[in-house]
BALOPA-314180 format. One line per field, with one value per residue (C-alpha): y, x, z. Coordinates in steps of 0.001 Angstrom, whole numbers, plus 500000, padded with zeros to 6 digits. Layout:
north: (Y/...)
east: (X/...)
up: (Z/...)
END
This chain:
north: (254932/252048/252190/252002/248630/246385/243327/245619/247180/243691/242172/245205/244745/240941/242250/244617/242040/238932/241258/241439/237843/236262/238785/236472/233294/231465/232204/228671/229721/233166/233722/230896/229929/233253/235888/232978/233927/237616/237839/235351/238147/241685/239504/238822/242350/243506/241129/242731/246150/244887/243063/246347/248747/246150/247112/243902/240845/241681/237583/236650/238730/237445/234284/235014/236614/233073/231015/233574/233350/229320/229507/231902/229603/226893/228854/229828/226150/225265/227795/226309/223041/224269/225997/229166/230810/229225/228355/232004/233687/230821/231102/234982/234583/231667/234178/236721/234715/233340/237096/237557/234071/234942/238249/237001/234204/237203/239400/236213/235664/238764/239023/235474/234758/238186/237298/234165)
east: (033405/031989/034019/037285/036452/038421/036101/033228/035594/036716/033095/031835/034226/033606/029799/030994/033402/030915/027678/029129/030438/027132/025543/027915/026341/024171/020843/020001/022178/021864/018632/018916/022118/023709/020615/021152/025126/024689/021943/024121/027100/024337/023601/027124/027342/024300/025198/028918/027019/024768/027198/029716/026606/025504/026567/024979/024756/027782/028570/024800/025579/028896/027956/024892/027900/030152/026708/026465/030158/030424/027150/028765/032075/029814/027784/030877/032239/029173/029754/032916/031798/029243/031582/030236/033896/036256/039627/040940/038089/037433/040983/039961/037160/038510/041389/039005/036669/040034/040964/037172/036860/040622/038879/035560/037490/039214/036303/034808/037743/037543/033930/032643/035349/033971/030372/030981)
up: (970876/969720/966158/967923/969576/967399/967420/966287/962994/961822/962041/960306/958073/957408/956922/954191/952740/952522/950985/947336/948082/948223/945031/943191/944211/942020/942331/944181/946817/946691/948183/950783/951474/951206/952666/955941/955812/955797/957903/960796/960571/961183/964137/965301/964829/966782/969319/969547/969810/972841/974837/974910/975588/978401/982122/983915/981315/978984/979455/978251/975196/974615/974823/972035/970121/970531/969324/966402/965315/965645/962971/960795/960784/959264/956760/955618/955266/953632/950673/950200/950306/947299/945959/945998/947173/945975/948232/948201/948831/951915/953670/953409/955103/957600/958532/959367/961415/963482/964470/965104/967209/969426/969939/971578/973352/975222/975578/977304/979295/980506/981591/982202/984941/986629/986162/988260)
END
């Protein structure tokens, strides 16, 4: 059920993608920089999990998951601003978080406009 809901797979998937991103960061980064990046996208991901399991406040969550995502977006800049990932690995990632970002602007779309 909740595996099939396309905004939940490429998030996951972005989780499992930027994990052995950051173990190559240098240790300055690693452990602040980088635990903060991964630790932003579990909780994008947790809050994708609670807004589709919520009947009543799916728009509070989605809104915690739009919050979450614009944070991850610059964590991720900031690593290529270090230089931690270099321009590949960064339009990767930006690509990603685009599908992610169209795919939350619908989900809010869809239930914000209800919830008012």
């Amino acid at each position: 059920m909740l595996y099939n809901l396309t905004i939940f797979q490429k998030s996951y998937d972005f989780l499992f993608w930027i994990k052995p991103t950051v173990q190559r960061f240098a240790k300055a980064h690693k452990y602040s920089l980088g635990i903060q990046l991964e630790n932003e996208v579990l909780e994008l991901l947790k809050c994708i999990i609670r807004a589709n399991f919520s009947r009543d406040n799916k728009h509070i969550f989605i809104e915690e998951c739009l919050v979450r995502y614009e944070t991850v977006n610059v964590l991720v800049r900031l690593c290529k601003d270090y230089k931690l990932i270099n321009i590949t690995q960064y339009e990767f990632a930006a690509t990603r978080l685009v599908e992610i970002g169209k795919l939350l602007g619908g989900w809010r779309r869809k239930f914000v406009q209800v919830a008012e």
